[in-house]
C-alpha positions as CSV (number, residue, x, y, z in Angstrom):
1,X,108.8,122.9,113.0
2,X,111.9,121.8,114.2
3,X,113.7,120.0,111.2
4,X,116.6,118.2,112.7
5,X,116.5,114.8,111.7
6,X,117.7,113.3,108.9
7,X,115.7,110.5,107.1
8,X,115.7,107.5,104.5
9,X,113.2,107.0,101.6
10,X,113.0,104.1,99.7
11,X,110.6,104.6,96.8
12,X,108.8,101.3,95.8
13,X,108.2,100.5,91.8
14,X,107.8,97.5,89.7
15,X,110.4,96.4,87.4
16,X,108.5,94.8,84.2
17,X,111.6,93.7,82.8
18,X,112.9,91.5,86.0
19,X,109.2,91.0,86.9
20,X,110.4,92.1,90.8
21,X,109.6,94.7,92.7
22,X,112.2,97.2,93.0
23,X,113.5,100.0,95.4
24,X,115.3,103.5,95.2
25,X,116.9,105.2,97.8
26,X,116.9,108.8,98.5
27,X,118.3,110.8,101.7
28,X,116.1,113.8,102.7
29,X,117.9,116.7,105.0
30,X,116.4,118.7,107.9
31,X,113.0,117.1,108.8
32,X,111.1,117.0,111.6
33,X,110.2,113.4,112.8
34,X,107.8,113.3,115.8
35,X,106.5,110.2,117.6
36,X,103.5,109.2,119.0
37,X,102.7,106.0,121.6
38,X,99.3,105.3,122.3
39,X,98.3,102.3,124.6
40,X,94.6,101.0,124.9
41,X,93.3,98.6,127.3
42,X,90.8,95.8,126.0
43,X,89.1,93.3,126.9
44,X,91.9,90.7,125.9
45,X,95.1,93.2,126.4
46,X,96.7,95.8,125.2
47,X,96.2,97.8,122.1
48,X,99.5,99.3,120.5
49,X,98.5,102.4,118.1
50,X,102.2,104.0,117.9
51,X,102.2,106.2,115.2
52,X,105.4,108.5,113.7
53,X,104.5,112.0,112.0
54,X,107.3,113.2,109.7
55,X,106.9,117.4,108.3
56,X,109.0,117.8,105.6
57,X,109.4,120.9,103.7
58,X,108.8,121.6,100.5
59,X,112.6,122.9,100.2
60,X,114.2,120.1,102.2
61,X,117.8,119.6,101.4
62,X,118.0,116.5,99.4
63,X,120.0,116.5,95.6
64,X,117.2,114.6,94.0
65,X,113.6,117.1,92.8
66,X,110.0,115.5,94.2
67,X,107.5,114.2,92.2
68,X,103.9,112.8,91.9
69,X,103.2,109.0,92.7
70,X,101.6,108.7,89.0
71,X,104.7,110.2,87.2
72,X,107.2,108.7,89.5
73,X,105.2,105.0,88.2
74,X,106.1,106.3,85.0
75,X,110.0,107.1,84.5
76,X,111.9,104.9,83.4
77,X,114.4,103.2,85.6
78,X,117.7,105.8,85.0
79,X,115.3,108.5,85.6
80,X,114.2,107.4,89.0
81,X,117.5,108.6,89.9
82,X,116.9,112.3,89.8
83,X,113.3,111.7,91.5
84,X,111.3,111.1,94.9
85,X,108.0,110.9,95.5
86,X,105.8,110.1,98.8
87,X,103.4,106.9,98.2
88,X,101.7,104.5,100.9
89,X,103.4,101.4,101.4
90,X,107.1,103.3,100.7
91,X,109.6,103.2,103.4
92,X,111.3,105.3,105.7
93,X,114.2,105.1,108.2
94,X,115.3,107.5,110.6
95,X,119.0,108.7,109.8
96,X,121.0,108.4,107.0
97,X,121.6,104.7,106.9
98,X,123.9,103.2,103.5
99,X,121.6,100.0,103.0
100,X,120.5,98.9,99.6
101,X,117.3,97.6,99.5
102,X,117.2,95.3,96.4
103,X,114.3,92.5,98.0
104,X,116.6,89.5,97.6
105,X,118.1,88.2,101.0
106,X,119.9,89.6,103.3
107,X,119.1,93.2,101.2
108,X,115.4,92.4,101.8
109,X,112.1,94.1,104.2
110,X,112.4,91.7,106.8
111,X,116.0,92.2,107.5
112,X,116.0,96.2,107.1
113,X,113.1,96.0,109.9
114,X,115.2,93.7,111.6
115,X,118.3,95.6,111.9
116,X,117.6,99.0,112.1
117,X,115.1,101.0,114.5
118,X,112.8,103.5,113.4
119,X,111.8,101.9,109.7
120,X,107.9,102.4,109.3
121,X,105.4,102.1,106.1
122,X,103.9,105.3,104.3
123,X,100.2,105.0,105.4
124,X,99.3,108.3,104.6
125,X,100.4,111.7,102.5
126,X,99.0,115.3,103.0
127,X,100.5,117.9,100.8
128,X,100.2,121.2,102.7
129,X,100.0,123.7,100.1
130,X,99.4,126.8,102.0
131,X,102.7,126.3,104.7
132,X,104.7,124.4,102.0
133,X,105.6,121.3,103.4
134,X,104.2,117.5,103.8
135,X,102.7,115.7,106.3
136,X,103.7,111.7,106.5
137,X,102.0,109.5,108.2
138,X,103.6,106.1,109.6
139,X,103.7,103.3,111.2
């Protein structure tokens, strides 16, 4: 693996008090992001199936500790700041990018995806035990 990249992960939850969903940022060191662009013709076009792979090691340099998507849904809100945690529908941008992601407007999805490149959704999580690092799956 070449981990050279430098990435963004906001961690999803929902807020019972404020009845909103909610969004924690956490910056992970030395990754390796690899692309993938895959074009099919149909009958009516094109078929876009661009994909993004991210490996990230089990020691990756970040100040926060990883955990599950079932205990991360359970911490209280102070504690999410000493936790990550890998869950479909999570974001992810490529660099190290100083945006708060709060859901109101202009801190919202839509504008994130509008103003930065590389932000995809978690679609899929394999935890490879044996060579110590996960597999993220994007798009």
């Amino acid at each position: 693996m070449f981990n050279s990249n430098d990435i963004t992960l906001y961690n999803s939850y929902y807020d019972r008090a404020t009845e909103t969903t909610k969004y924690k940022r956490t910056y992970l060191h030395g990754v390796d992001w690899q692309g993938k662009q895959a074009t099919t013709v149909i009958e009516k076009g094109l078929l876009s199936a661009d994909s993004i792979q991210i490996f990230i090691p089990y020691d990756v340099n970040c100040s926060k500790q990883y955990i599950g998507p079932k205990a991360f849904k359970r911490l209280q809100d102070e504690e999410r700041d000493l936790y990550f945690t890998f869950k479909s529908g999570d974001k992810i941008v490529k660099g190290i990018i100083d945006f708060e992601l709060t859901g109101v407007k202009p801190n919202n999805i839509a504008y994130l995806e509008d103003y930065y490149d590389d932000v995809i959704n978690i679609i899929s999580v394999v935890d490879c035990e044996l060579t110590r690092h996960w597999e993220i799956g994007g798009k």
